[in-house]
C-alpha positions as a Markdown table, in Angstrom:
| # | Residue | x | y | z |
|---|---|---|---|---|
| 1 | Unk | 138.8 | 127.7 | 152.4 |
| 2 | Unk | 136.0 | 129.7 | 150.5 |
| 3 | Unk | 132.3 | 129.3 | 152.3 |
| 4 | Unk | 131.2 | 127.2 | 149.3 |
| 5 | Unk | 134.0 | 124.3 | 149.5 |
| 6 | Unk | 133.5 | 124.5 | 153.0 |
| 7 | Unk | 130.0 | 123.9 | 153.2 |
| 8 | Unk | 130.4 | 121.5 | 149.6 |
| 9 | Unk | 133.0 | 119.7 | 152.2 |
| 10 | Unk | 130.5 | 119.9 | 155.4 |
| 11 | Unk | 127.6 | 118.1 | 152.9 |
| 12 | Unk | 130.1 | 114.8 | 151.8 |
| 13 | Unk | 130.8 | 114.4 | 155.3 |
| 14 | Unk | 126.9 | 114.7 | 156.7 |
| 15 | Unk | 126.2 | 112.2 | 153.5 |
| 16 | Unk | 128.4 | 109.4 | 154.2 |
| 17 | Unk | 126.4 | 108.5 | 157.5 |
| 18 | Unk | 123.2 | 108.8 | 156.3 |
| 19 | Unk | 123.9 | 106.8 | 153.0 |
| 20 | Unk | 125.2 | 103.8 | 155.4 |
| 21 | Unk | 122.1 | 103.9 | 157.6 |
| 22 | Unk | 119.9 | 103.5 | 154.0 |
| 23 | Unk | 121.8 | 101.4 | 152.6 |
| 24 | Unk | 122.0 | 99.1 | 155.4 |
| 25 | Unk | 118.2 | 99.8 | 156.4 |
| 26 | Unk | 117.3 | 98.6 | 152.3 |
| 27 | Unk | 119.5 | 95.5 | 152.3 |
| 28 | Unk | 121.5 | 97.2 | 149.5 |
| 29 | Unk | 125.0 | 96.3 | 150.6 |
| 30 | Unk | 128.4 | 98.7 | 151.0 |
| 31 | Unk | 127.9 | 101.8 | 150.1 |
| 32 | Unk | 130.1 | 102.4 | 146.7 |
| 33 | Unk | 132.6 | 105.3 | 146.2 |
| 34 | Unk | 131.1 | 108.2 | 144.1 |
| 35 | Unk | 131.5 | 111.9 | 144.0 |
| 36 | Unk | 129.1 | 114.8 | 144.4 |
| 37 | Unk | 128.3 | 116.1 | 140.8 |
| 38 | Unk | 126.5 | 119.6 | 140.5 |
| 39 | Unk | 123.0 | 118.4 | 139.4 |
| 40 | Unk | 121.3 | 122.2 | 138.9 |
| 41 | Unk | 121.2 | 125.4 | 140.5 |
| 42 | Unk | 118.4 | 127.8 | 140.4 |
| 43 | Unk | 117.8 | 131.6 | 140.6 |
| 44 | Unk | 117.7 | 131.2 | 144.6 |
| 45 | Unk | 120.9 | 129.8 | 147.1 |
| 46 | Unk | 120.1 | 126.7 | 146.8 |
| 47 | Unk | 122.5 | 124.6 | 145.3 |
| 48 | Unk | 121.5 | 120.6 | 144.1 |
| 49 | Unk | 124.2 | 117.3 | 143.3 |
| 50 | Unk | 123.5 | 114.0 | 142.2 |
| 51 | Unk | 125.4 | 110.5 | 143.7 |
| 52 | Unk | 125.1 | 108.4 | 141.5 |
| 53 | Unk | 127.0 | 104.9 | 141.6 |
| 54 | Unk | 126.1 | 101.1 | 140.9 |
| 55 | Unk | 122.6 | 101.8 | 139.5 |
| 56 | Unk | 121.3 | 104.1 | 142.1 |
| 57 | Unk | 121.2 | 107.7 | 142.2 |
| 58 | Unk | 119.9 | 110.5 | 144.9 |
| 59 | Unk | 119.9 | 114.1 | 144.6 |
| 60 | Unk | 121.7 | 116.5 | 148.1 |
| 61 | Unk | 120.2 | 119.6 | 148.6 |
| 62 | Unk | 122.1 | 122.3 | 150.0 |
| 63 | Unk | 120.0 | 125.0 | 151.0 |
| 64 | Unk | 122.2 | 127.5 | 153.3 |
| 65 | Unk | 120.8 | 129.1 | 156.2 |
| 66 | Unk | 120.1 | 131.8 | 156.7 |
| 67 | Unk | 119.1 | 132.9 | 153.5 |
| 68 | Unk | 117.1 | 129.3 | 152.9 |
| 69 | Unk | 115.2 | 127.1 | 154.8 |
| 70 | Unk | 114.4 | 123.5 | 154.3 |
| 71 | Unk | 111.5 | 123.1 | 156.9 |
| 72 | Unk | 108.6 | 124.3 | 154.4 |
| 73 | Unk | 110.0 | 121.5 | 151.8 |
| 74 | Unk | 110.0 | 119.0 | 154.1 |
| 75 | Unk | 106.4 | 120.0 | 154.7 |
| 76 | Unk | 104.8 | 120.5 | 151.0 |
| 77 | Unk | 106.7 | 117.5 | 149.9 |
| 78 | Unk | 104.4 | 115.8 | 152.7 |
| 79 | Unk | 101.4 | 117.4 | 151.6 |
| 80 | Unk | 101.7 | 116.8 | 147.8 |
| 81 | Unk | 103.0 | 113.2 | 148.4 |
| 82 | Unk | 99.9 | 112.3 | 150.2 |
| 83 | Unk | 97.6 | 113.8 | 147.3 |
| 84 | Unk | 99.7 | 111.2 | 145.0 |
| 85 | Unk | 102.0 | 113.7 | 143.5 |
| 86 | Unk | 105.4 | 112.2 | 142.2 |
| 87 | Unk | 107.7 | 114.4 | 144.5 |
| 88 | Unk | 111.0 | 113.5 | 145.7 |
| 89 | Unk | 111.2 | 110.8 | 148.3 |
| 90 | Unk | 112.9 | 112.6 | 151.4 |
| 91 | Unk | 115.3 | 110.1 | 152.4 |
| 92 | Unk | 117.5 | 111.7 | 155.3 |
| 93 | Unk | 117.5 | 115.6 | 156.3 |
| 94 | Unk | 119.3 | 118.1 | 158.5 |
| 95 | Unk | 117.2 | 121.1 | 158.8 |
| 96 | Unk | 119.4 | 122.9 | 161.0 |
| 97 | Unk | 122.3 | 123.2 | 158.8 |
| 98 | Unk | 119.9 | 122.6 | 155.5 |
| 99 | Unk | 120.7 | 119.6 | 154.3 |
| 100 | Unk | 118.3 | 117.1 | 152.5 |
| 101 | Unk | 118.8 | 113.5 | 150.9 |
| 102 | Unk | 116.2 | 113.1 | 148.3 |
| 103 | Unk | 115.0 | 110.6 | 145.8 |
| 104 | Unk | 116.2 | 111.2 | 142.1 |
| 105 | Unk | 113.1 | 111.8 | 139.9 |
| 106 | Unk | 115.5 | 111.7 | 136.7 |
| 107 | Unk | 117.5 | 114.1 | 134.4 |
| 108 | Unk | 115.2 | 115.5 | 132.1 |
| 109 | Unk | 112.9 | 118.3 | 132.5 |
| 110 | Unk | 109.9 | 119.2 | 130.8 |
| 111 | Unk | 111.9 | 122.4 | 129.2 |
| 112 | Unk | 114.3 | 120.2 | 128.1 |
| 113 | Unk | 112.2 | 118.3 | 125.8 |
| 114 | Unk | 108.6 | 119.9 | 125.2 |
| 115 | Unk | 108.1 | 121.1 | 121.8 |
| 116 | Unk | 104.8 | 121.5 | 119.8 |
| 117 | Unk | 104.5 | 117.7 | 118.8 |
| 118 | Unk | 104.5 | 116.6 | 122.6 |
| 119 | Unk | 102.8 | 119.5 | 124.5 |
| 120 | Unk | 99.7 | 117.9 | 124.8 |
| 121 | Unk | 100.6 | 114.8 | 126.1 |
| 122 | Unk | 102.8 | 116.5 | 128.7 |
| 123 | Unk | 100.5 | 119.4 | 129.6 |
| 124 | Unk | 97.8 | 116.9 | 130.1 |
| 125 | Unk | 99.8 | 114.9 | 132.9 |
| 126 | Unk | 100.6 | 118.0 | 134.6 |
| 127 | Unk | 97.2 | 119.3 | 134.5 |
| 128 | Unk | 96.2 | 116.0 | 136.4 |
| 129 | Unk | 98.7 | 116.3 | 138.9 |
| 130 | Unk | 98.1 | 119.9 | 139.1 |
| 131 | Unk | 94.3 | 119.0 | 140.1 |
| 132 | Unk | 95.6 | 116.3 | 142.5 |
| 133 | Unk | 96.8 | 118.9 | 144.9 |
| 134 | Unk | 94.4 | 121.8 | 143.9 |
| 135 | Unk | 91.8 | 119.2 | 145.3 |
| 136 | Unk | 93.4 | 118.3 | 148.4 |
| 137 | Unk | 92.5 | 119.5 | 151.4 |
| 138 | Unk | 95.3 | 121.6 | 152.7 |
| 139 | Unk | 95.7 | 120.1 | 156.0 |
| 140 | Unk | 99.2 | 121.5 | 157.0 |
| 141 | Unk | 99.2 | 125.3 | 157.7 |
| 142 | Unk | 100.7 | 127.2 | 154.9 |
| 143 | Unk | 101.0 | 131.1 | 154.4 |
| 144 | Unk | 98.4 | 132.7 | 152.7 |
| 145 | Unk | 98.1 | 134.3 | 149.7 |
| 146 | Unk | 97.2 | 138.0 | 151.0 |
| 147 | Unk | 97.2 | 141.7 | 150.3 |
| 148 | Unk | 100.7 | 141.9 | 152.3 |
| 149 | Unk | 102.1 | 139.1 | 149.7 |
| 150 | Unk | 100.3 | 140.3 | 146.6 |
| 151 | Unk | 101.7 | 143.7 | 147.1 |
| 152 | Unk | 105.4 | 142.8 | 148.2 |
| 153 | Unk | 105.5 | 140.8 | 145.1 |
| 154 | Unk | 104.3 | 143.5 | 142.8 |
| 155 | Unk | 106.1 | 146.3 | 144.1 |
| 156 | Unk | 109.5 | 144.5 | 143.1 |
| 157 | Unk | 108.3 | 146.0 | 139.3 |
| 158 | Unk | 108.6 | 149.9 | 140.1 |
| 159 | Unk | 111.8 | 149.2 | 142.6 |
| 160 | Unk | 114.0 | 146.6 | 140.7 |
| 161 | Unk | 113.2 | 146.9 | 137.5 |
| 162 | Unk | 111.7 | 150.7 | 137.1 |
| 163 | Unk | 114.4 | 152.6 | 139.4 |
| 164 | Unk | 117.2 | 150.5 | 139.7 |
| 165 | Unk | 117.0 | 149.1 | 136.3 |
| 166 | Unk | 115.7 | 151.5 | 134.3 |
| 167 | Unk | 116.6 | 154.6 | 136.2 |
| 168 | Unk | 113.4 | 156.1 | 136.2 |
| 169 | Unk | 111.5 | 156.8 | 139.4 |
| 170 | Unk | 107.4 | 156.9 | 139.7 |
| 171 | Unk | 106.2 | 160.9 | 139.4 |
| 172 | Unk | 102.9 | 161.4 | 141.2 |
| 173 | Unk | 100.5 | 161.0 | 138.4 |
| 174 | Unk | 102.5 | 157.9 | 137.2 |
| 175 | Unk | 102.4 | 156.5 | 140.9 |
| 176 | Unk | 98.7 | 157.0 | 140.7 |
| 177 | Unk | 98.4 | 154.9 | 137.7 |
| 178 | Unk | 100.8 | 152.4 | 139.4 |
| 179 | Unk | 98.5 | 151.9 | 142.5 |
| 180 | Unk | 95.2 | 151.8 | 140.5 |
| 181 | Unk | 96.5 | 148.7 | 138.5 |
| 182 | Unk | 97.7 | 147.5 | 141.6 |
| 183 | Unk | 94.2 | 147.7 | 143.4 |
| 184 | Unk | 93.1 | 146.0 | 140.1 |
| 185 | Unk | 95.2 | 142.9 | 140.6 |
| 186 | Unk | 95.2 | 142.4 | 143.7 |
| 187 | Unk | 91.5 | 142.7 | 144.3 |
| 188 | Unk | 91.4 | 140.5 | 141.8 |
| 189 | Unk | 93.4 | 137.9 | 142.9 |
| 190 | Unk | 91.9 | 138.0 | 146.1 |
| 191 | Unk | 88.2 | 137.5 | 144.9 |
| 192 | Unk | 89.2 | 134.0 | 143.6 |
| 193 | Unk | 88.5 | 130.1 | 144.6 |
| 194 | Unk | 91.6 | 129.4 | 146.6 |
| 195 | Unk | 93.2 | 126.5 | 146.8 |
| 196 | Unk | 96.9 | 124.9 | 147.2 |
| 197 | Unk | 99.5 | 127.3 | 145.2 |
| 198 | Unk | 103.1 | 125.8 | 144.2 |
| 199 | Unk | 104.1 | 128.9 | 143.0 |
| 200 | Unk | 106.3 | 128.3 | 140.2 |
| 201 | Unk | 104.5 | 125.4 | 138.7 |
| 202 | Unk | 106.3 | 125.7 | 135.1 |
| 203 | Unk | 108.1 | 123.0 | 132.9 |
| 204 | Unk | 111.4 | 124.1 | 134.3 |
| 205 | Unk | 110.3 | 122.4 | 137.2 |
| 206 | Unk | 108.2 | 119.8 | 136.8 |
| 207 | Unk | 110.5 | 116.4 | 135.4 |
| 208 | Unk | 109.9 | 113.4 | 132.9 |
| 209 | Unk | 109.0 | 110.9 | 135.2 |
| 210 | Unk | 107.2 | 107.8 | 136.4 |
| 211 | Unk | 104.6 | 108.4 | 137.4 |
| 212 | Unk | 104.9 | 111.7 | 135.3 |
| 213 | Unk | 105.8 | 114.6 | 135.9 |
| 214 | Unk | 107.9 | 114.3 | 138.5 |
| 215 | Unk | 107.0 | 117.9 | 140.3 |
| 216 | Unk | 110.2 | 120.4 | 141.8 |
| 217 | Unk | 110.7 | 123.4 | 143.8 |
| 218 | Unk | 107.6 | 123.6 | 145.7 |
| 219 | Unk | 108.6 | 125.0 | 149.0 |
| 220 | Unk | 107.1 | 128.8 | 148.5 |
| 221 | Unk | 103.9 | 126.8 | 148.7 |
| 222 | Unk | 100.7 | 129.2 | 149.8 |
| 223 | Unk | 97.1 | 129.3 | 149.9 |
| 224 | Unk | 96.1 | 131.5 | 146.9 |
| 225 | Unk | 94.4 | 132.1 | 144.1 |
| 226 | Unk | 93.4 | 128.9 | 141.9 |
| 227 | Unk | 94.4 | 130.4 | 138.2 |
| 228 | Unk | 97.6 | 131.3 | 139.5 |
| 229 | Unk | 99.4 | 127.8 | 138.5 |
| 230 | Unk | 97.5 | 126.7 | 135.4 |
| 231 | Unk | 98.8 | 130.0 | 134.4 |
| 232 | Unk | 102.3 | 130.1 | 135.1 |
| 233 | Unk | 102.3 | 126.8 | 133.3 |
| 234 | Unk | 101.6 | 128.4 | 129.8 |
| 235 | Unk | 103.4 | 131.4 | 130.6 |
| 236 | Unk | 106.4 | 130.4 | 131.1 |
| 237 | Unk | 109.6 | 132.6 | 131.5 |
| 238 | Unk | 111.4 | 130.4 | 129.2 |
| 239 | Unk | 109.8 | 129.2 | 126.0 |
| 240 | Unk | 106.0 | 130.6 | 124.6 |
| 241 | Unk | 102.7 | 129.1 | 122.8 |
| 242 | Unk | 100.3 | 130.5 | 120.4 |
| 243 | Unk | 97.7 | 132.6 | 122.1 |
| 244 | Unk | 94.8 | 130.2 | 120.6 |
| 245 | Unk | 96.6 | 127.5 | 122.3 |
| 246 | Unk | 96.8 | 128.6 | 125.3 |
| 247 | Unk | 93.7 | 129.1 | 125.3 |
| 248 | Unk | 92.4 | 125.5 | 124.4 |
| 249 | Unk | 94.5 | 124.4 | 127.0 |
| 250 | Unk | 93.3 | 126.6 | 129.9 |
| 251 | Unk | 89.6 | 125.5 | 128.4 |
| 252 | Unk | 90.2 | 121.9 | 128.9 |
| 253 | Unk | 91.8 | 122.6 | 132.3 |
| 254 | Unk | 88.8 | 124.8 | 133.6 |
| 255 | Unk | 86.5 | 121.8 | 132.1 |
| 256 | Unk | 88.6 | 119.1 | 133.8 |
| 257 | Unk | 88.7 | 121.1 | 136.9 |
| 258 | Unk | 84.9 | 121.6 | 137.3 |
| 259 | Unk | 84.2 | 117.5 | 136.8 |
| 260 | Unk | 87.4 | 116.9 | 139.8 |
| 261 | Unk | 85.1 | 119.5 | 142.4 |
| 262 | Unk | 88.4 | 121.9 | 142.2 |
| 263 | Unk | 86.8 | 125.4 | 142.9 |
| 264 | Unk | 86.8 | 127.6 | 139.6 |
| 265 | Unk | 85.0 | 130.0 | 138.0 |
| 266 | Unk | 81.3 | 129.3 | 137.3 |
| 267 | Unk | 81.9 | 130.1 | 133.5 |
| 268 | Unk | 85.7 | 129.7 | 130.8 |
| 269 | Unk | 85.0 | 133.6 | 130.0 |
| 270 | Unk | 85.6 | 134.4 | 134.2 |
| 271 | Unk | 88.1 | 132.5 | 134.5 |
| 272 | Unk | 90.0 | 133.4 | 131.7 |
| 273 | Unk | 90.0 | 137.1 | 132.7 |
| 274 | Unk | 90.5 | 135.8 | 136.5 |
| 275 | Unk | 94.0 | 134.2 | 134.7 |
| 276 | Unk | 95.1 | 137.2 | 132.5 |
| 277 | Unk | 94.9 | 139.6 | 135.6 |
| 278 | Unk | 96.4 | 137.1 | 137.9 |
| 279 | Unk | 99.3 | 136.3 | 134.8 |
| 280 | Unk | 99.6 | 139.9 | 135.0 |
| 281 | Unk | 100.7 | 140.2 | 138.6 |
| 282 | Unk | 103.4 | 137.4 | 138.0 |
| 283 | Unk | 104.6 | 138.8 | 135.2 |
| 284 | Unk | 105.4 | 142.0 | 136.6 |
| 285 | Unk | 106.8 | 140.3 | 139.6 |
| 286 | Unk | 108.7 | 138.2 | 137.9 |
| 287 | Unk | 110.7 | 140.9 | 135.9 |
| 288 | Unk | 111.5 | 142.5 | 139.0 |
| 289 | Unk | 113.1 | 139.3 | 140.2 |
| 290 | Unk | 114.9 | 139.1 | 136.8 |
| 291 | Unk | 115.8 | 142.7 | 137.7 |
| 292 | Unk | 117.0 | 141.9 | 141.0 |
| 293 | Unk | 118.6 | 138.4 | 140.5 |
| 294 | Unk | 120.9 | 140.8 | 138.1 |
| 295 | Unk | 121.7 | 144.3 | 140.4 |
| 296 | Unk | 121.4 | 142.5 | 143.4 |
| 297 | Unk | 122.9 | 138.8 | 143.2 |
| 298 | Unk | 125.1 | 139.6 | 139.7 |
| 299 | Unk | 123.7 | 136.8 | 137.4 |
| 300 | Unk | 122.7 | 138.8 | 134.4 |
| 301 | Unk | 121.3 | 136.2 | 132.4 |
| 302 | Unk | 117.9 | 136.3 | 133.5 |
| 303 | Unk | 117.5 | 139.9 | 132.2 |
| 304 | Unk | 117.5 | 137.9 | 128.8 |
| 305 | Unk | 113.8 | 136.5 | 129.2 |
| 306 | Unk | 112.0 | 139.9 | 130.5 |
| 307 | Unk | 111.0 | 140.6 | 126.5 |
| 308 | Unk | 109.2 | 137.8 | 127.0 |
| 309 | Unk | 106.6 | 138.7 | 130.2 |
| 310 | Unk | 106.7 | 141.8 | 128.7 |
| 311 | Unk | 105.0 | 140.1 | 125.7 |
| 312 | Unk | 102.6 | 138.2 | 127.7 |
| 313 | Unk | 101.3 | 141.7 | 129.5 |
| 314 | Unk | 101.0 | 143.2 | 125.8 |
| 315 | Unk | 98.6 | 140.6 | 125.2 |
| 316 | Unk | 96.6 | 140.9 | 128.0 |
| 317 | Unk | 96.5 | 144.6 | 128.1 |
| 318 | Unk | 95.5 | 144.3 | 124.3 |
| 319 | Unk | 92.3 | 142.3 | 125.2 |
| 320 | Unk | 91.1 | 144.0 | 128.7 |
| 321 | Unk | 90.1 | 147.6 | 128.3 |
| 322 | Unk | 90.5 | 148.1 | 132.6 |
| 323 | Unk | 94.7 | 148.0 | 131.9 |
| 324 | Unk | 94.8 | 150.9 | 129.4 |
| 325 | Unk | 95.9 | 153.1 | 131.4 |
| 326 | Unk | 99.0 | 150.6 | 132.5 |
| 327 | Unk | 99.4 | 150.0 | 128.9 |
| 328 | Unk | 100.0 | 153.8 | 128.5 |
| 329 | Unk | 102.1 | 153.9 | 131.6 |
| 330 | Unk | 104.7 | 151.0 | 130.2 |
| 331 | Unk | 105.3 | 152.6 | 127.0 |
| 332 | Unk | 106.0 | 155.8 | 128.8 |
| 333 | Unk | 109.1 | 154.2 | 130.3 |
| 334 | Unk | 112.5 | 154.8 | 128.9 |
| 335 | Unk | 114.2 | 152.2 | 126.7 |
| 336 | Unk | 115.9 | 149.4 | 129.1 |
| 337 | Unk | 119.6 | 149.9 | 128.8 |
| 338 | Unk | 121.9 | 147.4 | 126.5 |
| 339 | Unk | 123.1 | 144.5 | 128.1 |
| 340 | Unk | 127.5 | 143.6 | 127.5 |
């Protein structure tokens, strides 16, 4: 039997059990027949179903080891609950073989249905939950946001995407370039307020819920930067804004942020460039991921969206003189080869 029925198989039989002991422990009754339907599945191993039968509905994770591991989910879920995030209720869990019974926070994501008419009623809620954590003292230890992590993350660009994608390899005086811009971002990055990071705080993840959103996929959790989020949320590697509305948007979010005590810039125009250069390294990142998710794992797709980030570097490099030189170094590089 193939790994993935096998462990699809080992998951039914862990749930029965646990579903009894709920069940039982709520005063709900029998537990009712119902299959495990594929809910979502992400760029990562993880896998996610829904049970859904007689009015009540949970979500399994599956998160194999030894590529994943439930432990820091179990532990951000704990931190962001007590800040009074909506996350999903952790209802029975085997960390071991990565297993988790969660609350279902509902079907809909905020990709799914944001669209210019609604964006700021949606972006507001998440800016409030966003400053719910950002304020919260992070009492469990989480990684930090360092050099080490900064530079991993941007040196997937030149080996993912620029050598294994493209086919071009760094010469000296383009490697130069490569590591001043790196210096850039990461000194950057490190200069900033910091405060709880989710990581990929973006309306892929965060779900129409009550209270709303309902927030996802927080388990890469670090110490870090405090424009990281609030950008990722406008830049998002699936759907774009206007420029000028981004801009309101990060405005009222900087304002809002300064009246909760959440540690930002002392004026917008800091903070704004603190977020371009810190969208930069994430952008960049992020297409070597979309490079990698394609070479390495063989799901294409994601190559689709890299246009995109590439669009959102454009603009920043437009607007801050210090990334010329990057800007030259990008247009340099050979056309990215046709996809089938």
């Amino acid at each position: 039997m193939p790994q993935y029925d096998q462990r699809l198989q080992d998951l039914s039989a862990w749930l029965q059990p646990q579903l009894s002991e709920l069940f039982a422990r709520r005063g709900w009754g029998s537990v009712p027949e119902a299959p495990l339907v594929p809910a979502s599945s992400d760029a990562s191993f993880r896998r996610y179903f829904r049970w859904e039968a007689e009015g009540r509905s949970f979500i399994l994770m599956d998160a194999p080891p030894p590529q994943e591991n439930c432990r820091p989910f179990v532990a951000v879920a704990d931190l962001l609950a007590s800040a009074g995030v909506n996350v999903p209720e952790i209802l029975a869990q085997d960390l071991d073989r990565g297993f988790l019974l969660l609350g279902d926070l509902g079907r809909q994501t905020y990709l799914d249905v944001i669209d210019e008419t609604n964006a700021d009623e949606l972006f507001a809620d998440a800016i409030q939950a966003l400053l719910a954590f950002q304020a919260q003292p992070v009492a469990t230890p989480l990684p930090n946001y360092d050099e080490a992590l900064l530079r991993r993350e941007l040196q997937l660009f030149p080996e993912w995407y620029v050598q294994r994608h493209l086919g071009h390899r760094f010469n000296a005086a383009e490697l130069e370039v490569w590591e001043r811009t790196c210096r850039l971002l990461i000194d950057s990055a490190l200069a900033q307020p910091r405060v709880l990071v989710h990581r990929d705080y973006m309306p892929r993840n965060l779900m129409i819920s009550k209270p709303n959103p309902g927030v996802l996929d927080f388990q890469d959790a670090v110490v870090g930067p405090v424009t990281y989020d609030i950008t990722s949320l406008f830049k998002d590697a699936f759907l774009s804004w206007p420029e000028e509305r981004v801009r309101g948007w990060l405005q009222g979010y900087w304002e809002a942020a300064r009246a909760r005590g959440v540690p930002v810039q002392s004026s917008f125009d800091e903070f704004q460039h603190a977020s371009d250069l810190m969208g930069l390294q994430r952008h960049l990142k992020v297409i070597g991921i979309f490079a990698r998710i394609c070479h390495r794992d063989g799901k294409p797709r994601y190559l689709a969206d890299v246009p995109r980030f590439f669009a959102y570097i454009e603009t920043v490099m437009a607007r801050r003189p210090e990334l010329a030189e990057l800007s030259a170094l990008l247009q340099s590089l050979p056309p990215a080869p046709v996809q089938p």
